[in-house]
ZABAVEX-347595 format. One line per field, with one value per residue (C-alpha): residue in one letter; x, y, z. Coordinates in pm, 1 decimal, always signed. Example, Ala and Ser with C-alpha at 12.3 -4.5 7.8 and 13.67 -1.06 7.14 Angstrom:
residues 2
res <- A, S
east <- +1230.0, +1367.0
north <- -450.0, -106.0
up <- +780.0, +714.0
end
This chain:
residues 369
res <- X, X, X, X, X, X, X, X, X, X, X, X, X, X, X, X, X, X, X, X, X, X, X, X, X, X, X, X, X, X, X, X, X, X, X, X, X, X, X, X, X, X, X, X, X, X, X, X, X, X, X, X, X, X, X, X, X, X, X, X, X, X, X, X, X, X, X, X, X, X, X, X, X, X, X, X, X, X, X, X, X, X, X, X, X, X, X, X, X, X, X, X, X, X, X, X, X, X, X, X, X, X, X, X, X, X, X, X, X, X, X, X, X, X, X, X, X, X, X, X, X, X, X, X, X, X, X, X, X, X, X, X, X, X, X, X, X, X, X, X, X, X, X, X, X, X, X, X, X, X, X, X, X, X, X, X, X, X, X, X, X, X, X, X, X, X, X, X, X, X, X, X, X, X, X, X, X, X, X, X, X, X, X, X, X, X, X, X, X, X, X, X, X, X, X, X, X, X, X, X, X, X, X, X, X, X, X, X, X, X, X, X, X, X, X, X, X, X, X, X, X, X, X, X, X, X, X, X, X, X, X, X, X, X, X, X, X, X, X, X, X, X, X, X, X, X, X, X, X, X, X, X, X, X, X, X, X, X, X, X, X, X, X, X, X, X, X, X, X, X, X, X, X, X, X, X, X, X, X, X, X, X, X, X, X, X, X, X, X, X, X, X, X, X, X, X, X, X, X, X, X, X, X, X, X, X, X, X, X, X, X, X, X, X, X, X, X, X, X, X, X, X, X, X, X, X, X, X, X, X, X, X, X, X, X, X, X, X, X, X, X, X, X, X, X, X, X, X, X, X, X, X, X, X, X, X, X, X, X, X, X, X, X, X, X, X, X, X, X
east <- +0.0, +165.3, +54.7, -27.4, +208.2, +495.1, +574.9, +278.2, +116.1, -163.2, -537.7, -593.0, -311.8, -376.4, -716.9, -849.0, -1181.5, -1073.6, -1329.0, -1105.5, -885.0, -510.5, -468.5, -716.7, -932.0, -959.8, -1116.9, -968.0, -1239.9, -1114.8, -1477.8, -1537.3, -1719.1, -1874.5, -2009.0, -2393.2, -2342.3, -2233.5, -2022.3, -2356.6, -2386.2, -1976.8, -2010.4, -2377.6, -2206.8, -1924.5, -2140.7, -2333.1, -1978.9, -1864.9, -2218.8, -2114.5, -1766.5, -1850.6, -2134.5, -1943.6, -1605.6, -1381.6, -1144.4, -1049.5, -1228.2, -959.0, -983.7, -777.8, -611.3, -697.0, -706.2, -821.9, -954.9, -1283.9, -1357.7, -1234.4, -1419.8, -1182.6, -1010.8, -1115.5, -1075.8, -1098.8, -1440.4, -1573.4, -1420.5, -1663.5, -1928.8, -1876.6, -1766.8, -2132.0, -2326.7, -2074.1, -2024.0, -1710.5, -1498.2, -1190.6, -1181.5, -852.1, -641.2, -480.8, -362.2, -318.7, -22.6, +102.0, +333.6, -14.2, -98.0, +31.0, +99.4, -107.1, -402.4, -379.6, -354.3, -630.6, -857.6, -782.3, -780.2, -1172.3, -1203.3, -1107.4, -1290.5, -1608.8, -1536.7, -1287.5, -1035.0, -1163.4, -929.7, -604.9, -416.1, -200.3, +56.4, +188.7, +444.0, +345.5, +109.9, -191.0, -202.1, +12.7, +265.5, +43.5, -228.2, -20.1, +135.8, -199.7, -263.2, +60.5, +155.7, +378.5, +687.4, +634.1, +673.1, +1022.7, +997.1, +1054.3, +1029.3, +1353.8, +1162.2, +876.7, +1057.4, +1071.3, +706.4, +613.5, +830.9, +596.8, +259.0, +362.5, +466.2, +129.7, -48.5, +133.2, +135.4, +502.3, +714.4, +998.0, +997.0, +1213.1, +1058.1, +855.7, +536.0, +565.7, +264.5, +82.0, -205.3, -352.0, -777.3, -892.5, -592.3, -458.8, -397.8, -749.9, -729.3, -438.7, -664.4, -949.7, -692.2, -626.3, -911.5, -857.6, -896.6, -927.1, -548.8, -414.6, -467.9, -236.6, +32.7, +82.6, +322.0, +221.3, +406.0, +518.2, +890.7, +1151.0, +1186.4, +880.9, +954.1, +1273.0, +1145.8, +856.9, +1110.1, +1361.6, +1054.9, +882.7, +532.3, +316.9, +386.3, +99.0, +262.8, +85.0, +70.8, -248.3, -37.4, +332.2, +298.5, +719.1, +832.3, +625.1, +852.2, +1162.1, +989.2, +839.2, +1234.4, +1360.3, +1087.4, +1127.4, +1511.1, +1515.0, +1259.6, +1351.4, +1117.5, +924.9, +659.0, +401.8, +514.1, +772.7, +779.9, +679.2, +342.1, +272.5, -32.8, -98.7, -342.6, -473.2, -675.5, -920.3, -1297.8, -1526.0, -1847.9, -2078.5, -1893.5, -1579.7, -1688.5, -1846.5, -1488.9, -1320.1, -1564.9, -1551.8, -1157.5, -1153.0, -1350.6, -1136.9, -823.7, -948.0, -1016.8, -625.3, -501.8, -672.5, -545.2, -163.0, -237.0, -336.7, -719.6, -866.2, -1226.8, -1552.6, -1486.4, -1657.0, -1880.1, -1815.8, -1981.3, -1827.0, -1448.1, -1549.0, -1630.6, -1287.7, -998.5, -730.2, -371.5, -98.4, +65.9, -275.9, -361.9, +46.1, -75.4, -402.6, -263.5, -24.1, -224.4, -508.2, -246.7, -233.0, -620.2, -706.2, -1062.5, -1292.1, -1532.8, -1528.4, -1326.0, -1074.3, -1016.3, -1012.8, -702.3, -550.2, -572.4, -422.3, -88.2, -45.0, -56.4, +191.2, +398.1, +445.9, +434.0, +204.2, +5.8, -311.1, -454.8, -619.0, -892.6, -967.7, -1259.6, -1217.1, -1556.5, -1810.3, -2109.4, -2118.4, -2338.8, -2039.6, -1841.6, -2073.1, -2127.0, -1786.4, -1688.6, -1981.7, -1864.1, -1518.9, -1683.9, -1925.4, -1555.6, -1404.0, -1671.3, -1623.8, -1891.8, -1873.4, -1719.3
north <- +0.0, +324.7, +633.7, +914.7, +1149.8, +937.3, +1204.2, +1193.1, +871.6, +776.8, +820.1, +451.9, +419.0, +760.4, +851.4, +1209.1, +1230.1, +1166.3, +1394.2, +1545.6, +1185.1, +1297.8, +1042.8, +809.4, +559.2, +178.3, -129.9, -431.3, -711.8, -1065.9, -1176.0, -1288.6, -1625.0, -1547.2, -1882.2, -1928.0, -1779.2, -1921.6, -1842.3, -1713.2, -1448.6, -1334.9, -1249.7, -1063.9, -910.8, -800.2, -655.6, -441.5, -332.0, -261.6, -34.7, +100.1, +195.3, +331.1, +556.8, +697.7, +774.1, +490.3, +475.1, +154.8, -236.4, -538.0, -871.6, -1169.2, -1473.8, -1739.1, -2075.0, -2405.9, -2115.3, -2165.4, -1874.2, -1680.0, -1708.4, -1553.8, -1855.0, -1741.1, -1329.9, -1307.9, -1459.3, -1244.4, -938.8, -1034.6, -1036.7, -721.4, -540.2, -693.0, -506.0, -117.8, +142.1, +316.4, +182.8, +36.0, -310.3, -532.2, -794.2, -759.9, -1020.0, -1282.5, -1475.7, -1545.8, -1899.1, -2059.5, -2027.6, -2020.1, -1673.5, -1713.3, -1802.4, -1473.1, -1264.0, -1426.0, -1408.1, -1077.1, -949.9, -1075.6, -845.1, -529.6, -620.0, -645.2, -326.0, -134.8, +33.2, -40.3, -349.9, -328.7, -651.0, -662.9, -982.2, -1131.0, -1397.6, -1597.9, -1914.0, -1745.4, -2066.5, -2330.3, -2573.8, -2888.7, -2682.3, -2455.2, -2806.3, -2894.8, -2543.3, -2589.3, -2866.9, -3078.4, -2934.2, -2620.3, -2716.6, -2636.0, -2308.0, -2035.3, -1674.7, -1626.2, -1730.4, -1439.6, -1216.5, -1404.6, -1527.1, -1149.8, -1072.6, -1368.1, -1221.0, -870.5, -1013.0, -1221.6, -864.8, -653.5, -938.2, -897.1, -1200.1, -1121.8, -1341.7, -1678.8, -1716.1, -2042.1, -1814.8, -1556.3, -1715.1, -1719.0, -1467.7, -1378.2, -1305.8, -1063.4, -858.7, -687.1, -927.8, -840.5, -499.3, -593.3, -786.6, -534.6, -364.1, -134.4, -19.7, +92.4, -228.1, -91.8, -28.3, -336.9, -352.9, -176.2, -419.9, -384.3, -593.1, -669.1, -768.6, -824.7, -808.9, -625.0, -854.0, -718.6, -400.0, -389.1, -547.0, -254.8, +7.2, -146.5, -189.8, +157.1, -26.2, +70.0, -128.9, -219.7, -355.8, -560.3, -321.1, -518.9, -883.0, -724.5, -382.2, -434.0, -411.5, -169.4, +173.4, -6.6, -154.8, +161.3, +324.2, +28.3, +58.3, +399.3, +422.1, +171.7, +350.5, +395.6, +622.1, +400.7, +495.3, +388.7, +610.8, +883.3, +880.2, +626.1, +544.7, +284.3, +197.7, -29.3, -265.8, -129.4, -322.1, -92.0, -153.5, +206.4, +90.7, +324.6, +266.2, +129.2, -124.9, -305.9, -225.0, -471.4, -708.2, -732.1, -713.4, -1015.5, -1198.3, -1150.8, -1183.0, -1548.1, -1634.8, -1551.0, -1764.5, -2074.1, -1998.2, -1984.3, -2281.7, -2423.5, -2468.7, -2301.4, -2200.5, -1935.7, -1661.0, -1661.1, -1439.5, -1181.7, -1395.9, -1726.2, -1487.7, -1362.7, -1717.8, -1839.3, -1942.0, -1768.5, -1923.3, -1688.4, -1732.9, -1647.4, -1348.9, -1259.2, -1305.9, -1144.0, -820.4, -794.5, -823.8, -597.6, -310.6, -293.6, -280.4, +62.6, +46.5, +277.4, +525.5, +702.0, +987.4, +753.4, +528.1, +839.8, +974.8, +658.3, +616.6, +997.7, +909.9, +562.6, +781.3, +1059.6, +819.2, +607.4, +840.0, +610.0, +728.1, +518.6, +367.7, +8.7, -55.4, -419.2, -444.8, -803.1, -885.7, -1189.5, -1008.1, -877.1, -557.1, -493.7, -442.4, -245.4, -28.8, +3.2, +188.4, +415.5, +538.1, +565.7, +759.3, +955.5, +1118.7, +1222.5, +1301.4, +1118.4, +1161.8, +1004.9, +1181.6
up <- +0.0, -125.7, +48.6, -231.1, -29.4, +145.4, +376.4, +533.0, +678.9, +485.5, +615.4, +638.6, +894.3, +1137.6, +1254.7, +1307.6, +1490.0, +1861.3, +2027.2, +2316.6, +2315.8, +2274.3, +2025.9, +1845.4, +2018.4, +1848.8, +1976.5, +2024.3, +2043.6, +2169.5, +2154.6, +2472.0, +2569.0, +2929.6, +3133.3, +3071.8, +2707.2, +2307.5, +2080.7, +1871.6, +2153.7, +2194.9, +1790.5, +1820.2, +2037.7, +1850.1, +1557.7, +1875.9, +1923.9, +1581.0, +1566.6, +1883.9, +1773.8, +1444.7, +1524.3, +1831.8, +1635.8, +1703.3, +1464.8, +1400.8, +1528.0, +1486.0, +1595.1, +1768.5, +1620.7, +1925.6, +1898.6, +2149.2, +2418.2, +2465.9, +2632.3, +2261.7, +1953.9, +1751.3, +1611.6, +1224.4, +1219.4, +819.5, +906.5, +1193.7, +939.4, +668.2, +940.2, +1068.4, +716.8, +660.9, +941.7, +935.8, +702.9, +715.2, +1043.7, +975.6, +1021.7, +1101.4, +1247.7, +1540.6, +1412.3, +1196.0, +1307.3, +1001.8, +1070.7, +1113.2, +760.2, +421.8, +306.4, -57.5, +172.8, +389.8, +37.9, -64.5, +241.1, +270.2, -90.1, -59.5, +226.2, +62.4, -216.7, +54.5, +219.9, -33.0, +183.9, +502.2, +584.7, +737.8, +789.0, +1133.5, +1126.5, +1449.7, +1479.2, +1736.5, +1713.7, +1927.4, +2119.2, +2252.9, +2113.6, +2011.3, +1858.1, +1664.0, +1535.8, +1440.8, +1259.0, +1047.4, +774.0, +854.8, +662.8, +835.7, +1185.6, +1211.2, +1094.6, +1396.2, +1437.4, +1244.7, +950.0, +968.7, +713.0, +499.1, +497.7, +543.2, +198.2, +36.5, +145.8, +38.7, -308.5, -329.3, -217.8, -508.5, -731.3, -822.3, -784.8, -1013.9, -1387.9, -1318.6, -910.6, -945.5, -796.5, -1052.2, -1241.0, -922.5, -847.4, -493.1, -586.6, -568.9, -666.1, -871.1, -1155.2, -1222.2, -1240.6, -1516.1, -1701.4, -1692.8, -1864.2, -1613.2, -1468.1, -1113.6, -838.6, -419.0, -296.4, -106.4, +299.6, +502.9, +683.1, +1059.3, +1240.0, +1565.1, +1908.0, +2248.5, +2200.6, +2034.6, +1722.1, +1551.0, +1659.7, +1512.3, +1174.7, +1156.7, +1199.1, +963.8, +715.8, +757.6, +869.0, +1183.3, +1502.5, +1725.8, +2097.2, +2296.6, +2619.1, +2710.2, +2838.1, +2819.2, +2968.4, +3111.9, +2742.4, +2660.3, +2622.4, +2532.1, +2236.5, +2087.2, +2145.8, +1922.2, +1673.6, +1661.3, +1691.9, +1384.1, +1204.1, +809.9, +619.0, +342.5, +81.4, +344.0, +662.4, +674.2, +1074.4, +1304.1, +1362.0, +1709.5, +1826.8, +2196.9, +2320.1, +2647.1, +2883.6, +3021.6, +3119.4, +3278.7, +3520.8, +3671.2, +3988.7, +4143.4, +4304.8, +3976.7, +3805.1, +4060.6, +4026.5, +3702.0, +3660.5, +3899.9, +3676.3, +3411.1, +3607.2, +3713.1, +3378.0, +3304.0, +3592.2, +3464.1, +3096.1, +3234.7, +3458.7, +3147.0, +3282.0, +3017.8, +3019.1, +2967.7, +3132.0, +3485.7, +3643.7, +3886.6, +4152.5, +4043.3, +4121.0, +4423.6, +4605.5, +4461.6, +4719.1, +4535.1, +4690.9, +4731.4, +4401.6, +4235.7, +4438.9, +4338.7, +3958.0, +4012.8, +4145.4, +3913.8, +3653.7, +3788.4, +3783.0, +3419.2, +3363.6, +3375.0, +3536.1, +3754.4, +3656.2, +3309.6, +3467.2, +3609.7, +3331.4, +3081.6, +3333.7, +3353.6, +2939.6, +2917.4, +3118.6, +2989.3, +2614.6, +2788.4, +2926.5, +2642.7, +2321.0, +2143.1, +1888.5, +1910.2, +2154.6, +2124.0, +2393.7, +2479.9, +2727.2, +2901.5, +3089.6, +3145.5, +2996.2, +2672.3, +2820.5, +3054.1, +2747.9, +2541.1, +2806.4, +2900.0, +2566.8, +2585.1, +2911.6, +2717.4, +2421.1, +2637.4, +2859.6, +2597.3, +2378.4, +2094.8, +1761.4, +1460.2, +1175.9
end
């Protein structure tokens, strides 16, 4: 995706209508399975919240690679994009991400190719390198010829989607007859006639090694602030310290993934963050479930080393009122120089959530453009 003016970022990677925000304000949807509810109701759910967050001036909605969680349903995201491109008008909608060693990169052109042709310029496809699950099931994602690949091997899988995307493997490269659809081979054969510019590419992370490749590549970084809040500054210094100016960006452009969920009242903020914490604990104690309900937290016998995890955790979710969770988003933003912000809302209910990022919209005023 060539910006028409490379020193500026292009429109489909910055946002402009952040009410009094001091950057943009994106969502982040993990689509949530709550005990006592489906899958059915975690995705009616996320269309409510796609409404939500395009009438109220979000400026972009991505969702989650997961796999084998069963409180996620977002093991399929080009899916629950075609859904949601389906039921909004003008949101951007994205992946945050698709980790790309699960699949074959001709696949991801072609899944997403489809989606821009759905919702022309809408799409923007975020890449992440790690399996979005654990060992055995991301050796159950992959062929068998691919399981020794490792993260070492992402550039070079990135370099292959991009070629499928632009549809120019030099002549002599035994894909050079090979054509990504939609794409724009078919503009070529339409002799020309003008075909929806390719997604945006994000790489995505927790680490310095995307970081590094984003600034060495001149793409936008989106850090994982939400599970790896330690690495937080000194991967946006890397990315931005390695930072080369491209056709796509001419400075740095970072977004994070903030955990942060606004009640009416405090007290329902800490019940609800417990919830969520709980469900964590069982994930890394490999215990996996639906997320549980506030009540279901508060009779649990946490031992020490939970409660240790819990708080922990707990201290990176910025929740409270609307007042206090708009503060806490301002100073994380100060602090950190990013220029987006990514809201995940982690709760049992699906209400919880919706309501959570009115409260969100309401503080800082946010309106559709």
């Amino acid at each position: 995706m060539n910006a028409s003016d490379p020193a500026q970022p292009s429109e489909e990677i910055v946002g402009h209508s952040r009410g009094t925000a001091p950057v943009p304000l994106s969502v982040l949807d993990l689509v949530t399975v709550g005990a006592g509810h489906t899958a059915t109701d975690a995705l009616r759910t996320s269309v409510e919240l796609a409404r939500l967050a395009e009438g109220r001036g979000f400026h972009r909605y991505w969702v989650a690679e997961h796999h084998s969680m069963p409180g996620v349903a977002s093991s399929s995201p080009a899916v629950i994009l075609a859904y949601l491109a389906a039921h909004t008008d003008r949101i951007r909608l994205g992946s945050g991400g698709v980790m790309l060693p699960n699949h074959a990169p001709l696949v991801i052109a072609e899944q997403f190719g489809t989606l821009q042709a759905i919702a022309p310029s809408r799409i923007d496809l975020g890449l992440g390198r790690a399996p979005g699950t654990d060992g055995a099931t991301a050796a159950a994602l992959r062929r068998a010829d691919r399981l020794n690949e490792s993260a070492d091997d992402f550039p070079q899988q990135l370099a292959e989607l991009t070629r499928f995307l632009d549809d120019d493997f030099p002549d002599g490269h035994p894909y050079s007859r090979i054509h990504a659809v939609p794409g724009p081979v078919q503009a070529n054969a339409a002799g020309g006639v003008q075909s929806p510019a390719r997604p945006p590419i994000w790489l995505l992370g927790s680490s310095g090694f995307s970081a590094r490749l984003a600034g060495m590549l001149g793409l936008p970084f989106a850090f994982a602030h939400h599970f790896s809040a330690r690495n937080t500054v000194p991967a946006l210094d890397l990315y931005r310290e390695s930072f080369s100016p491209s056709a796509v960006l001419a400075e740095p452009y970072a977004l994070i993934g903030v955990s942060a969920l606004a009640t009416d009242d405090e007290e329902e903020a800490r019940r609800q963050v417990l919830a969520a914490a709980l469900n964590m604990v069982r994930l890394r104690t490999g215990r996996p479930g639906l997320v549980p309900t506030p009540e279901e937290a508060a009779a649990y016998a946490f031992s020490p080393i939970e409660r240790e995890f819990i708080d922990d955790w707990n201290a990176n979710v910025i929740h409270g009122t609307p007042d206090r969770v708009r503060s806490g988003l301002d100073e994380l933003q100060k602090r950190t120089g990013a220029d987006e912000l990514m809201i995940t809302a982690n709760a049992h209910s699906g209400d919880v959530r919706v309501r959570s990022y009115e409260l969100i919209a309401d503080a800082y005023g946010l309106t559709a453009p």
